[in-house]
C-alpha positions, 0 to 999 in steps of 0.5 A, spaced: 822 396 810 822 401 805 823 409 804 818 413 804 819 420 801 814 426 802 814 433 799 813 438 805 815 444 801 810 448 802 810 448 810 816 452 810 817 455 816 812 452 819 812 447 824 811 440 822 809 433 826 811 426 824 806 421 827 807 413 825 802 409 826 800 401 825 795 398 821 791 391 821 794 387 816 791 380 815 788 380 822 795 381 826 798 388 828 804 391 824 810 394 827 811 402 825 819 403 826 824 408 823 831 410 823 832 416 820 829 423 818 831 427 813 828 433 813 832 437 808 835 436 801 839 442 798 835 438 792 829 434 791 831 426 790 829 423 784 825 418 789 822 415 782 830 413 780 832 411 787 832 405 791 835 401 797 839 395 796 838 390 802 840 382 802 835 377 803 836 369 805 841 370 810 841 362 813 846 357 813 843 354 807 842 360 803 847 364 800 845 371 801 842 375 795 842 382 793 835 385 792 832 393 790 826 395 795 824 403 790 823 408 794 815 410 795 811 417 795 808 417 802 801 418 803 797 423 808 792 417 810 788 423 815 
C-alpha cells in the first residue's frame, strides 16, 4: 500500500475518471483498492517530502515496528 500523487492542474474544469486497474506480478493477479481521493489541495503537496507511517510485524511473537512508505508521483500507463 502507498499514495500516489498526480498532478491534474491543467484538466481544471474538465471532467476526469479515476480508473484502477490490476496487473500481473510474478505470474499471479494483483489486487487494485483504494480508500481515499483527495481531489483538491488549496496547496500542492511537497509529495517528494512526505510519507505514511504504517506498522509492520504485527504477531505474537513480534513486536510491532513503525516503517516509512514515501509517497509516489503516479503514472498514466495509457
Amino acid at each position: 500500500m502507498a499514495t500516489y500523487v498526480m498532478d491534474l492542474s491543467q484538466y481544471v474544469g474538465e471532467e476526469l475518471y479515476i480508473v484502477l486497474s490490476d496487473e500481473v506480478i510474478d505470474g499471479g493477479w494483483a489486487h487494485a483498492f483504494f480508500d481515499e481521493v483527495v481531489t483538491y489541495y488549496e496547496t500542492a503537496p511537497d509529495y517528494a517530502g512526505m510519507a505514511d507511517t504504517v506498522m509492520d510485524g504485527h504477531t505474537a511473537e513480534e513486536t510491532p515496528a513503525e516503517i516509512q512508505i514515501p509517497w509516489q508521483l503516479a503514472v498514466n500507463l495509457k
